[in-house]
C-alpha positions in Angstrom: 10.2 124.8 12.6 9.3 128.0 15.0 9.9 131.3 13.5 13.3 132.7 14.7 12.9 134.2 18.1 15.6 136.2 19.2 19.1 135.5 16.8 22.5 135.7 17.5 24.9 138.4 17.1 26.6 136.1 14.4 23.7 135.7 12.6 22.6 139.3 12.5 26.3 140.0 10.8 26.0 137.4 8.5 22.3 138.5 6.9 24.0 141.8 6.4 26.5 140.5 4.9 25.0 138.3 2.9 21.7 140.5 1.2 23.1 144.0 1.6 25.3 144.3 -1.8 25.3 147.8 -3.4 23.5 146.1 -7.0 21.1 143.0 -6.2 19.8 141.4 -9.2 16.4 142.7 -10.8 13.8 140.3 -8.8 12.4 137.3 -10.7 11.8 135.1 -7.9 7.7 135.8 -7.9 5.4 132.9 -7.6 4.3 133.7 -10.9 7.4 133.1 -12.7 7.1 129.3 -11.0 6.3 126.4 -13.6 4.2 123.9 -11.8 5.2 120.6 -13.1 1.3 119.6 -13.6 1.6 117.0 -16.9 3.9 114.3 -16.5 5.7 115.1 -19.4 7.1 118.4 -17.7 8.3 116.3 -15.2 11.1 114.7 -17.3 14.3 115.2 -16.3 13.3 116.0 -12.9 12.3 112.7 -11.6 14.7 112.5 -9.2 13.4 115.8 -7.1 10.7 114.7 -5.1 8.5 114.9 -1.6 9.6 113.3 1.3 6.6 112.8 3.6 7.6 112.7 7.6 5.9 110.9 10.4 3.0 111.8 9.1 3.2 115.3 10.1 5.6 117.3 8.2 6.6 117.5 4.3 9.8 118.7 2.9 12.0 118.4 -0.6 14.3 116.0 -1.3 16.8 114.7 -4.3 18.3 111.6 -5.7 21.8 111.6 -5.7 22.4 108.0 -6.1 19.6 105.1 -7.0 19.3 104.8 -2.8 20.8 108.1 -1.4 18.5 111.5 -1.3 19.8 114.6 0.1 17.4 117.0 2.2 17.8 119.4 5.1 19.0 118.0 8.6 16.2 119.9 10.2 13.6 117.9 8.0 14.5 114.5 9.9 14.7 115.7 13.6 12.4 116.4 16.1 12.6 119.5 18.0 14.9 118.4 20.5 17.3 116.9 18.0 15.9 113.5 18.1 16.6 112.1 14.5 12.8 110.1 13.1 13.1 106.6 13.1 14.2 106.1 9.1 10.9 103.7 8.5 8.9 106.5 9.0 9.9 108.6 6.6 8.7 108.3 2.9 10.6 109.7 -0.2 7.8 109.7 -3.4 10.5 110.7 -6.5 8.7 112.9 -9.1 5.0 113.6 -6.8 2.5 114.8 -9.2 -0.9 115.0 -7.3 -0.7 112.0 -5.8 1.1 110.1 -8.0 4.6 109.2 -8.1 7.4 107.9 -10.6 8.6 105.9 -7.7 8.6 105.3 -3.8 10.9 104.0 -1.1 11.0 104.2 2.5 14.3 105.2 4.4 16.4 102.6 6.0 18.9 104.7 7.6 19.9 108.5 7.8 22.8 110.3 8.1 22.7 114.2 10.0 25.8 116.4 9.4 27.4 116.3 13.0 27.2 120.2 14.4 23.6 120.9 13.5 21.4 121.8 16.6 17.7 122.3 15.9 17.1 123.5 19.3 19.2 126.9 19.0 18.2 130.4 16.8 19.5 130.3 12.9 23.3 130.8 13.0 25.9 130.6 10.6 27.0 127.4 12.4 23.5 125.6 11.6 22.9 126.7 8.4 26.4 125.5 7.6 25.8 122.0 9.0 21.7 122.1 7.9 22.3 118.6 5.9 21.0 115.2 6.2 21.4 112.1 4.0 19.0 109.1 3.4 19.0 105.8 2.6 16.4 104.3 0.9 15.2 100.7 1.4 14.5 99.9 -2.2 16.9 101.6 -4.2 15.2 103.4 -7.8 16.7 102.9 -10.6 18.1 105.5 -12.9 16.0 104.3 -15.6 12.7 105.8 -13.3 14.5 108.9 -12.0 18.1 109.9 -12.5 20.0 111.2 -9.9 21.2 114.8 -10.1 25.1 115.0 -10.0 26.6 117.4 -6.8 27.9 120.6 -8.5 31.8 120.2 -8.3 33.1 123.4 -11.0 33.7 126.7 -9.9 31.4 129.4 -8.6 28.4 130.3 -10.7 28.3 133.3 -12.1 24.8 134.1 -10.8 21.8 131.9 -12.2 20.6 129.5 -10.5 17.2 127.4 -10.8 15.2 125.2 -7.9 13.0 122.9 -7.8 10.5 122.4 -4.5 7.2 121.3 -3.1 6.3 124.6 -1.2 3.5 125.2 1.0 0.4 125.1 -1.5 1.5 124.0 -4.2 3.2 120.6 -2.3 1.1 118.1 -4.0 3.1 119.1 -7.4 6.7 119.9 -8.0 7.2 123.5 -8.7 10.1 124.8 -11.1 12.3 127.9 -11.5 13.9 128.4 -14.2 16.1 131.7 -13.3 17.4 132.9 -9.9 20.4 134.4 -8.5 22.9 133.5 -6.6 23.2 137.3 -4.1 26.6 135.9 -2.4 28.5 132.9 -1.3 30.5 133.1 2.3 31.7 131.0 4.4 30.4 128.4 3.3 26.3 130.0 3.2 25.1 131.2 -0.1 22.1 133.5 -0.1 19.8 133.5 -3.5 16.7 135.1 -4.2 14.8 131.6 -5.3 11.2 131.4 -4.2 11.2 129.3 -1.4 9.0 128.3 1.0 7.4 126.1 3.9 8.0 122.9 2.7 11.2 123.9 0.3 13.1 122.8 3.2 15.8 120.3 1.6 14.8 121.5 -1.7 17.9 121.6 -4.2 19.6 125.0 -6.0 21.3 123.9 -9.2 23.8 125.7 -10.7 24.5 125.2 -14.6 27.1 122.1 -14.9 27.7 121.5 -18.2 24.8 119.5 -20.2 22.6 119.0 -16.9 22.2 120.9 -13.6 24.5 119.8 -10.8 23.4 120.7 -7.1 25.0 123.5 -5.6 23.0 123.7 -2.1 20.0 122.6 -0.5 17.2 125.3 0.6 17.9 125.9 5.1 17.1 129.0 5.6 14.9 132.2 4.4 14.3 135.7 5.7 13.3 138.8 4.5 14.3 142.4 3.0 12.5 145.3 2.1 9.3 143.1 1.2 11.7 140.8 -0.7 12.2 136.8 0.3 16.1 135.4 0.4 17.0 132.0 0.8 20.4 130.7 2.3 21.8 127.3 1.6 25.3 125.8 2.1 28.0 124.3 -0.1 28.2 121.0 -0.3 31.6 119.8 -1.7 32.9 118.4 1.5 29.8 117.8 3.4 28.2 115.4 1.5 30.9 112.6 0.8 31.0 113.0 4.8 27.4 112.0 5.2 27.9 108.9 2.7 30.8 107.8 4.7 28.8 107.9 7.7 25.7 106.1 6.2 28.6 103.3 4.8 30.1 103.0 7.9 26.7 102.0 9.1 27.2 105.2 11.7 23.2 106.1 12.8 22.4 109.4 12.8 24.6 111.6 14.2 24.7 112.7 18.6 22.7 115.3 18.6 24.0 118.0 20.8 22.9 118.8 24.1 19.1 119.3 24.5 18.5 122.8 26.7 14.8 123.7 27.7 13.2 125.8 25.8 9.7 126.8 25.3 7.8 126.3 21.6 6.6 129.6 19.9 3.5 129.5 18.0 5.0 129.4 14.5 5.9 126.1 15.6 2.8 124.9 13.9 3.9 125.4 10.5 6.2 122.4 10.9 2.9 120.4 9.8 3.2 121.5 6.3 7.3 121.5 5.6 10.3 122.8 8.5 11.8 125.7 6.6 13.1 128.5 9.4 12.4 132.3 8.6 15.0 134.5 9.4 13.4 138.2 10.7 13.0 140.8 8.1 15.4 143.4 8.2 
């Protein structure tokens, strides 16, 4: 995805409302403080995260949800005139560890949250509506990688945790532990996970009880002060959409109107993951 040109008016609002609260948390979202899932017994538990390889050209995160259902971004599976990919070509690899994978399935079908328009700047609408559900052809089992529950209890608190295949460090799943959620409006949270190229589609879990439960899926990321944010939306009402539409056998959905517009030269970075940067303030 091309670095943010020129964003809205509703956008610029919604940054400052989002990352300007009097008391941000202490940072702790350094690359440093990431735990690379490098032996596969650090890996358990998190089988069902994994890398979903696109076309050929672009890699993103991804999460079971159900043995045949992973949840990503909606602008990891559509071209940049809101063309959904053919589902055959893209590839989810559950629990990717240099390589090697607990288990593998091709998409069949894919769902896109109706309203999402790859072709505009980052708005509040799109980041809202940046969600995309997959099928997968061979459904794997629980026993291999269990899906993660979608958060359903109230707010957190604050702590949050991800889990990603960022740019360079793709080929293994990357952890953290402790991250905070900055503010949750309208539907957009903001956090200060460390997120990346690549993180697109990634999943933020809140505490849930006995295991972590998704809260939101990585969109968005700009900057402040030298420090990275991430925005992501809620997902209580957006995803049992998406499974409707897959059940119904519904394709992707009609992507809006295509306007002309020309290609930046960030749009290069979509070879290694889609993730949009919103402009530093």
């Amino acid at each position: 995805m091309a670095l943010c040109r020129s964003p809205a008016a509703l956008v610029r609002g919604l940054v400052f409302a989002l990352i300007l609260p009097a008391a941000l948390p202490a940072a702790d979202s350094l690359p440093s403080e990431l735990d690379a899932a490098e032996r596969r017994a650090e890996l358990l538990g998190w089988e069902a995260v994994g890398r979903l390889d696109i076309a050929g050209r672009s890699t993103c995160s991804g999460t079971l949800i159900a043995a045949d259902l992973v949840l990503t971004a909606a602008h990891c599976v559509v071209d940049t005139v809101n063309v959904p990919v053919p589902a055959g070509q893209i590839l989810f690899r559950a629990g990717l560890r240099n390589g090697d994978a607990i288990a593998a399935s091709r998409a069949i079908a894919l769902a896109v949250a109706p309203g999402y328009d790859v072709t505009g700047d980052i708005t509040a609408q799109n980041i809202r509506h940046d969600l995309a559900l997959i099928r997968l052809a061979s459904p794997i089992p629980a026993a291999l990688a269990r899906p993660f529950p979608i958060h359903r209890g109230p707010q957190p608190r604050g702590e949050l945790m991800v889990a990603s295949y960022g740019q360079g460090r793709n080929s293994v799943l990357s952890i953290q532990r402790e991250c905070h959620v900055l503010d949750h409006e309208s539907g957009i949270y903001a956090f200060d996970c460390d997120v990346t190229f690549g993180s697109s589609g990634a999943p933020v879990f809140a505490h849930d009880g006995v295991r972590p439960a998704i809260l939101s899926v990585v969109s968005a990321m700009g900057t402040r002060d030298g420090r990275k944010l991430g925005f992501g939306m809620a997902l209580a009402d957006a995803v049992p959409a998406l499974e409707r539409q897959l059940a119904l056998g519904a394709p992707a959905a009609p992507p809006p109107p295509v306007t002309a517009r020309r290609l930046d030269a960030g749009a290069a970075d979509r070879t290694v993951g889609n993730a949009k940067f919103l402009p530093a303030r």
